[in-house]
C-alpha positions, -999 to +999 in steps of 0.1 A: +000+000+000+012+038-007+010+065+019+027+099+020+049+098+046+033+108+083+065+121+096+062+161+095+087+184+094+076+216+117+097+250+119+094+265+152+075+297+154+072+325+180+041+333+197+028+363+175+025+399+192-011+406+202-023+369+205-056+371+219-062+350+247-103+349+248-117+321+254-133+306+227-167+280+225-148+258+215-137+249+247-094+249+252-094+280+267-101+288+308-126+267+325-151+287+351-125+280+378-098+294+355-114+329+348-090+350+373-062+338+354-075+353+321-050+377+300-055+411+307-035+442+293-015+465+319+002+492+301+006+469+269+025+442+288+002+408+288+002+389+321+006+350+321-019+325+321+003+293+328+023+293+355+064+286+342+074+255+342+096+240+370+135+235+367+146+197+359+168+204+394+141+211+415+115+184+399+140+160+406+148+173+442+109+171+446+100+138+434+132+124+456+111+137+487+079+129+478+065+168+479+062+162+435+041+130+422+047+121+380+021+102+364+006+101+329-023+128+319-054+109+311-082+139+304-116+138+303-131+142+264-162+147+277-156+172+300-122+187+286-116+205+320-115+178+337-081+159+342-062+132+365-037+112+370-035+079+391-027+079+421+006+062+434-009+045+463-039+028+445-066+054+457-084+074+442-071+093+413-059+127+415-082+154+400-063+182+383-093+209+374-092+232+347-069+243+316-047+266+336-041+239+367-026+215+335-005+241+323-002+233+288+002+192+292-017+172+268-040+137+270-009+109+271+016+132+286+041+119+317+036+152+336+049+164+372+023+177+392+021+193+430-006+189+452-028+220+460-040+232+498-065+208+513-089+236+511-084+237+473-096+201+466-124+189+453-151+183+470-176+148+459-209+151+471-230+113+482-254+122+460-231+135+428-225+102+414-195+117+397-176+087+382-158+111+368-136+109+400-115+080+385-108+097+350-112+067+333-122+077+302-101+054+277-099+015+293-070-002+284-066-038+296-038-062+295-045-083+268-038-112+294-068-108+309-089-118+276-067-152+281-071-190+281-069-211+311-038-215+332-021-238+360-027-224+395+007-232+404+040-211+395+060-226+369+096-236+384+128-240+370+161-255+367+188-258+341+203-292+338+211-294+304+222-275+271+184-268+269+160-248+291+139-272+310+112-254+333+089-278+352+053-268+363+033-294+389-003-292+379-029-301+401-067-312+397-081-279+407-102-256+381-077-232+359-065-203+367-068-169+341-078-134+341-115-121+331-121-153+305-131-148+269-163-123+277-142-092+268-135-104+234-167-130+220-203-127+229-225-152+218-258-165+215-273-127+202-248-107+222-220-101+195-192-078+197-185-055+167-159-072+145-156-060+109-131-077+091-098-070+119-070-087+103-052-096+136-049-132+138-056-127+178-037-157+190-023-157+228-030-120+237-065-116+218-057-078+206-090-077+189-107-044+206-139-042+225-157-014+204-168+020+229-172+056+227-145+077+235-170+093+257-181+062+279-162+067+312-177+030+330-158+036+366-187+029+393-187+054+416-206+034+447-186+045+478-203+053+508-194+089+513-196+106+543-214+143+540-186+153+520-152+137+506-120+149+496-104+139+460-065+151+465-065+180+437-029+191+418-011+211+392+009+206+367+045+220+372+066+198+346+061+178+318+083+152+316+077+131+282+054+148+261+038+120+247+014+132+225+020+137+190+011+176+190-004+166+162-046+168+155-071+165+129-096+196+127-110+220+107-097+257+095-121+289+108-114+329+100-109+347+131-138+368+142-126+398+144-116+412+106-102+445+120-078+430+142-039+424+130-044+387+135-065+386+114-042+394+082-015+370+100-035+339+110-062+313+111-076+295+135-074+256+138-102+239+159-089+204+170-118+178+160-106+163+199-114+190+218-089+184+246-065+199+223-066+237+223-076+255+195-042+265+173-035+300+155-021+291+123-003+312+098-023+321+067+006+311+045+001+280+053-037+276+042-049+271+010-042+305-010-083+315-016-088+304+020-095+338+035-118+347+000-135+313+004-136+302+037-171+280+030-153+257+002-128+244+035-158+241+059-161+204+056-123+198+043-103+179+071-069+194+080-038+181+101-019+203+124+006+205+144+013+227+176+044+238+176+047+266+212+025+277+235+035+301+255+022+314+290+006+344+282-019+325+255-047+303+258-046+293+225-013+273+207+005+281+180+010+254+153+020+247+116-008+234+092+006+197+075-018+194+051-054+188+037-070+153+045-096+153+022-135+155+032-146+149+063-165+118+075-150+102+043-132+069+054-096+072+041-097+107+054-104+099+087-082+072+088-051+094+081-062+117+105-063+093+130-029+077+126-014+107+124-030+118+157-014+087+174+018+089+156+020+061+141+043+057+111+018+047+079+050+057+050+057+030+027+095+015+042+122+029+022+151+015-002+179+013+025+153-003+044+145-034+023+179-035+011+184-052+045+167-082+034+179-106+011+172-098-028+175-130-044+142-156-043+134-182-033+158-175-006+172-206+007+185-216+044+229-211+046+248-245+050+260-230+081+231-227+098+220-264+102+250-270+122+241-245+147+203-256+148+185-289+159+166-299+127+132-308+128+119-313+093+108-350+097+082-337+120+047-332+116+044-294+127+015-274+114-001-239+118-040-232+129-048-197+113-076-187+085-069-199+050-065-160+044-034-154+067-003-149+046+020-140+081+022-172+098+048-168+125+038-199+148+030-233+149+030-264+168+037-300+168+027-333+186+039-367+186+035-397+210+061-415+228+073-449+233+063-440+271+031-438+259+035-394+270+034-365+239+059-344+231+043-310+220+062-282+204+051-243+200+076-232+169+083-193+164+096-178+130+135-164+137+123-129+128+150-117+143+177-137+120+163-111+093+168-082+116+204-072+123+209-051+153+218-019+147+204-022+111+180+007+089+155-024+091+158-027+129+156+009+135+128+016+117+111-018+134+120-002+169+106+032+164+072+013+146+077-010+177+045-030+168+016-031+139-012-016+140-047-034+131-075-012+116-106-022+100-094-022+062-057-025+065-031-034+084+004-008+090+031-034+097+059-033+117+084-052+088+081-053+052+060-078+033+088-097+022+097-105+055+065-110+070+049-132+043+075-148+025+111-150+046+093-159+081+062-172+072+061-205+083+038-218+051+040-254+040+066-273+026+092-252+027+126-249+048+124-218+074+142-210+108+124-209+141+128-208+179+112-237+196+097-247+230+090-284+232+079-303+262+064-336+271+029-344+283+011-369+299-017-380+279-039-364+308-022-330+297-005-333+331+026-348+367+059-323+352+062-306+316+093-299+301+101-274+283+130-275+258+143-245+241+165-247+212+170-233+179+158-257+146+144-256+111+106-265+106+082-274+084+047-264+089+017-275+068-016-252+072-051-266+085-072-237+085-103-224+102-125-196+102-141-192+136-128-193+171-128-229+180-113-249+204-081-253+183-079-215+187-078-220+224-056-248+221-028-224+201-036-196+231-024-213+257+007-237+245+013-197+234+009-185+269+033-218+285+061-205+258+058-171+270+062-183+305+091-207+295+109-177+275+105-160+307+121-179+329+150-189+305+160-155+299+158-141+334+177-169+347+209-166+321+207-124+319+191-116+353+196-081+352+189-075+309+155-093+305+129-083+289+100-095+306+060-079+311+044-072+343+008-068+356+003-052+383-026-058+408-059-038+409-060+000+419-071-013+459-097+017+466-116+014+433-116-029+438-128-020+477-154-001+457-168-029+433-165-052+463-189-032+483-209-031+455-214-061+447-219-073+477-251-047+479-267-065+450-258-096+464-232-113+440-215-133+452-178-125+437-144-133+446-117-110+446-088-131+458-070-136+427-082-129+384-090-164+383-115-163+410-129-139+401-132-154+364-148-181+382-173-159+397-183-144+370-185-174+353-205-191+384-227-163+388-247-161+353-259-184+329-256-189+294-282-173+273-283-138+259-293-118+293-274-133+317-243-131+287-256-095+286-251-091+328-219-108+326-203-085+303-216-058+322-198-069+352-170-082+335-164-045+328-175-030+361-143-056+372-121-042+346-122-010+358-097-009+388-071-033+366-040-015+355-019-020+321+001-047+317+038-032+313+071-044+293+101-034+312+140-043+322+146-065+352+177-046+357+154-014+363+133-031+393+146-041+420+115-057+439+107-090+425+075-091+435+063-063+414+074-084+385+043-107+389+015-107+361-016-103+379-040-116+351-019-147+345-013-155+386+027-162+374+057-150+389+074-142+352+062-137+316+070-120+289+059-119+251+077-140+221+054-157+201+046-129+175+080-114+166+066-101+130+042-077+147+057-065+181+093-058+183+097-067+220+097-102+211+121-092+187+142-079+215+134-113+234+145-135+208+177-117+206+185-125+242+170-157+239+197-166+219+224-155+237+210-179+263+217-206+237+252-193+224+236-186+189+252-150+193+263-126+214+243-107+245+229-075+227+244-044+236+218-029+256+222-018+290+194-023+314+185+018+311+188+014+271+160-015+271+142+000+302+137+031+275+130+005+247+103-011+268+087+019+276+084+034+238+069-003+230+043+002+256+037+035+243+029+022+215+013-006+219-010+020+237-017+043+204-024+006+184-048-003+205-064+032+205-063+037+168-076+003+164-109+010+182-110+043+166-109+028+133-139+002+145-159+033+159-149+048+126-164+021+106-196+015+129-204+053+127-203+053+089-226+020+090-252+042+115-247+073+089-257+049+063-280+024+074-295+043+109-311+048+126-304+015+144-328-002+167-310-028+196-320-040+231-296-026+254-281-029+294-268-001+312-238-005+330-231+029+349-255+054+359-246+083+366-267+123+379-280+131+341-267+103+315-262+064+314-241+043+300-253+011+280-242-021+267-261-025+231-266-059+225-270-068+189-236-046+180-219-048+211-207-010+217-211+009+244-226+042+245-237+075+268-276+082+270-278+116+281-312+126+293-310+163+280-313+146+245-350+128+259-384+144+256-389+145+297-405+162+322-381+153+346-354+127+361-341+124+396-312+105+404-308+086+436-293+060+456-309+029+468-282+014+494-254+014+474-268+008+438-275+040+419-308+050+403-325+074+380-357+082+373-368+092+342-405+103+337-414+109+304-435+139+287-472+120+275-471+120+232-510+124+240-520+147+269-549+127+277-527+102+291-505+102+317-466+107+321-446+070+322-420+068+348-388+047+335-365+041+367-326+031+352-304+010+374-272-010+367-285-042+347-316-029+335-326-035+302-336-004+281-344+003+240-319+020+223-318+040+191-284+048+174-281+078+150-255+098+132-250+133+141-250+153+113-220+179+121-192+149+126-189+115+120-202+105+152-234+088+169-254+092+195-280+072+215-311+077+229-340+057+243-372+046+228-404+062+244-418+035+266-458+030+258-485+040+280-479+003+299-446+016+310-413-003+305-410-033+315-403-040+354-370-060+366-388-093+368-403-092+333-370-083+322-356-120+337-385-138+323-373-124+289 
């Protein structure tokens, strides 16, 4: 595929002289809170808005003594003055209110903040409901959690021989794993959106789970005394600007034609409003711009903000180029890769000159002597017949002993990949591939992915290999056995998720665990390995109480209890699937992010545990052709096996390479549901409006948030956008309610009360908005019968 390259090239800019700082409807300049801190003239000098920034001596002093806390800057789109960051002892977040109090830092950014006065916090009202409070706006879960069963016990290990042998003792008990398969597959009438993903979704299931950018699903059910406290900050430093800078929007005149501006600049409003709106320099708009402003009014621009200084509420920035029209798919699509910074150019000459040019390429002489050579075998790939990047497979074969010897086999991506290469570079800065609805951006070339390291059948290719042996009870000790070989795969393909898929998961899983251990073990303080923390305590405390008030019985102990809970506490047809989800999500919310990082950088072992997975090491390996840290793990994995030499990373170099792959494995999973929300709101543009059964799962003073069932998104019903006479929002115990009563269609009759609680089944109607390529929901008028009550609901 051909793209212009995404990489921009920006020349800095000064802040112009007279930059206005009103505040604009748009909504990036001062919140209500913020309006003392608006510009004013004094004898033509401006006074700042922002406060100046910190020195890097005195953040540093600060976060040594604990008076300075660093976290990243998740703000609310909904609510753009709204922002937080976690907090680092598991409570609540902390709220940072207003434009000003974030002093310039952008959604995604690692910022410094300092706590305010006591007095200056903000203050959560019982009867608010504000779920706000956590700032979870954009859910991110470790892909773990969405796995296959696992062995209760930790997997052991010892190193008698040449190979890695890692024992695990299994026992009888039920199998241990995160939240199950509910995040990802719906069945029976409860589907989730999937429209053609081409990620093969093996052990880490990347596929998203389609929501609004808007649906913020934290439960706020505390019992609150009169008032509470939420610990409120500033921002005083930003210490990785993580956001592009970049944003797709649309170009505006400025208002007032008198003004020098307005013969200077234009004015860029971001289509994400938690970017501020961007003066622009005229020369860089289209030339009859300022004649014929209405031609651009639906034309989709990127920009890029380049300064903002104190005294401004608005930034200044440099405009990249025209899109095309908006709500048109490729457009869009653009836009949003660009946003997220993900590279979409085609790779370059110097790149694939890295790769060999003559084909078929054939396996060097050299390289069987260095490799255990498993071509007799019967090893074979389970993927669709469409997959053209098949970089695993397995193998199995009984024993004389009458036990299996099973095999997971990984294509040697990295044999392709020389360190320090234009190839490896450019594979390290991509760091992964990204999945959207229509196409995929990969992480290598073609050639490598499809022909070199595609394990397709009947031919000769290099792989790394995990092989152990079984009892034919799939239990007693497993062995695994590491080693480097050639393999030849033959393809049996499916379409649906089966129990094959399954199958592939978790052998995928044991590898990854096996990798893990082998690598620590040899390189104890250079190993790449991916932790997952526990739950954020106060907001698990929360759910707990919670559920307990509507008297489930759920268990908290570990992820695989509570996968058996959940699985335990409903049923299997399309309600009780519908009520599962719902509270498979309510328990998603206090999970944090599974993490890459160095074990040289973290000194407590404990913390290297992967909470989802209930093992004391992991780390990723078995897709090399689309994330590079399994790149980075084969490379050590074979310097374990004397294949080559320890790369020359020290642990700060691959601490800082495990964080830009997090990062971006971050943006790939956000452009990926953006390009599914993409693709759904052009199906409600042209289809809609779309009817669909649907559960709430959050309630909050004046919206709620719902599960709809035939498509499986989640939206925000706001009851502004309902024809009613009023709502009242309550709390019965813990559980939260609102009552809607509805305005009569005939006056005669009388008005219909509607009471919405967590699980209650509603009728939804999805339809586009026309001034963006967005959707909203709203509810069906119940009839003059009323809805139906809680226990009709059940009986349907």
């Amino acid at each position: 595929m051909s793209h212009p390259d995404c990489r921009l090239n920006f020349r800095p800019l000064g802040t112009p002289r007279g930059v206005s700082s009103v505040v604009g409807p748009h909504g990036v300049g001062a919140s209500p809170g913020d309006k003392k801190a608006k510009s004013k003239s004094v004898r033509g000098k401006k006074k700042s808005i922002f406060e100046t920034y910190m020195s890097k001596e005195d953040v540093s002093e600060g976060l040594k003594r604990g008076t300075l806390i660093q976290g990243v800057l998740r703000i609310n789109p909904k609510k753009f003055h709204e922002a937080f960051i976690p907090s680092p002892d598991g409570d609540r977040d902390i709220f940072i209110d207003g434009v000003v109090a974030r002093n310039r830092a952008l959604n995604g950014d690692l910022v410094v903040v300092k706590l305010l006065p006591e007095e200056q916090w903000k203050v959560i009202k019982p009867e608010s409901n504000d779920k706000e409070t956590e700032g979870t706006d954009e859910l991110d879960l470790p892909e773990e959690l969405c796995g296959s069963h696992l062995p209760q016990q930790s997997v052991k290990g010892y190193n008698d021989s040449p190979d890695v042998i890692i024992e695990a003792q299994f026992d009888d008990s039920d199998s241990e794993d995160g939240h199950g398969n509910t995040q990802n597959v719906l069945v029976d009438g409860v589907q989730k959106l999937s429209v053609c993903v081409h990620d093969k979704g093996k052990e880490d299931a990347d596929a998203p789970v389609t929501k609004d950018e808007s649906t913020s699903m934290s439960q706020d059910t505390r019992v609150l005394s009169e008032k509470s406290l939420q610990r409120s900050a500033k921002v005083v430093y930003i210490l990785d600007k993580k956001h592009s800078r970049a944003a797709t929007g649309f170009l505006k005149l400025l208002a007032d034609k008198n003004s020098e501006l307005f013969r200077k600049y234009a004015l860029f409003s971001p289509s994400d409003h938690r970017v501020p709106r961007i003066y622009v320099p005229l020369k860089d708009c289209p030339q009859d711009f300022v004649t014929r402003p209405k031609d651009y009014a639906n034309t989709l621009f990127i920009c890029r903000i380049v300064d903002w200084k104190e005294d401004s509420n608005f930034a200044l920035g440099h405009l990249a180029k025209s899109l095309g029209q908006a709500g048109e798919i490729e457009p869009e699509t653009e836009g949003i890769l660009t946003e997220y910074g993900v590279d979409f150019s085609d790779f370059s000459s110097e790149v694939l000159d890295c790769l060999p040019q003559g084909l078929p390429w054939t396996i060097p002489p050299e390289e069987f002597s260095k490799r255990r050579d498993l071509r007799k075998d019967c090893i074979f790939t389970i993927d669709p017949s469409t997959a053209r990047d098949l970089d695993d497979a397995l193998s199995c074969k009984p024993l004389a002993d009458g036990n299996f010897e099973v095999g997971v086999h990984i294509a040697d991506v990295s044999y392709f990949v020389p360190e320090g290469s234009p190839l490896d570079k450019v594979a390290a800065e991509r760091a992964t591939s990204v999945y959207l609805v229509q196409k995929v951006v990969p992480m290598l070339p073609r050639l490598l992915c499809e022909e070199l390291c595609s394990l397709h059948p009947m031919t000769d290719k290099l792989t790394f290999s995990v092989i152990w042996t079984l009892t034919p009870e799939g239990k007693l000790k497993l062995a695994f056995t590491l080693d480097h070989e050639t393999g030849l795969p033959q393809g049996c393909h499916i379409y649906e998720y089966r129990d094959s898929n399954k199958l592939v998961e978790e052998f995928m899983l044991l590898a990854n665990m096996a990798v893990a251990h082998k690598t620590y073990r040899a390189f104890p303080e250079r190993a790449l390995l991916r932790r997952h923390p526990p739950p954020q305590t106060k907001m698990l405390n929360d759910l707990m109480e919670f559920c307990d008030q509507m008297g489930l019985p759920m268990d908290f102990s570990s992820a695989g209890a509570l996968n058996k809970s959940l699985t335990k506490t409903f049923g299997d047809d399309k309600y009780s699937l519908a009520r599962k989800e719902v509270l498979t999500n309510m328990c998603s919310r206090p999970m944090q992010m599974a993490l890459y990082f160095c074990s040289g950088t973290l000194r407590d072992q404990a913390q290297f545990r992967h909470y989802a997975l209930n093992v004391p090491l992991y780390t990723h390996f078995t897709s090399p052709i689309r994330r590079f840290a399994d790149v980075l793990v084969h490379r050590l994995l074979a310097a374990t096996l004397g294949y080559r030499e320890l790369p020359d990373l020290e642990p700060d170099a691959l601490q800082k390479q495990a964080d830009h792959c997090n990062d971006r494995r971050m943006a790939s999973k956000r452009v990926q549901e953006l390009s599914t929300g993409l693709f759904f709101a052009i199906l409600v543009k042209e289809s809609g409006p779309l009817e669909s059964e649907a559960m709430v799962l959050g309630v909050l003073n004046q919206a709620f948030d719902v599960l709809v069932l035939r498509y499986g998104v989640q939206k925000r019903v706001y009851c502004n956008a309902l024809p009613l006479r009023s709502h009242h929002f309550q709390r019965v115990g813990k559980k939260p309610e609102l009552t809607l009563v509805w305005e009569p269609e005939d006056l005669e009759q009388e008005p219909v009360q509607q009471v919405v609680t967590i699980f209650s089944l509603v009728e939804v109607v999805l339809r586009a908005e026309t001034s963006a390529l967005k959707y909203s929901a709203t509810l069906k008028r119940p009839g003059p019968e009323g809805p139906p009550g809680p226990q009709e609901a059940e009986e349907a």
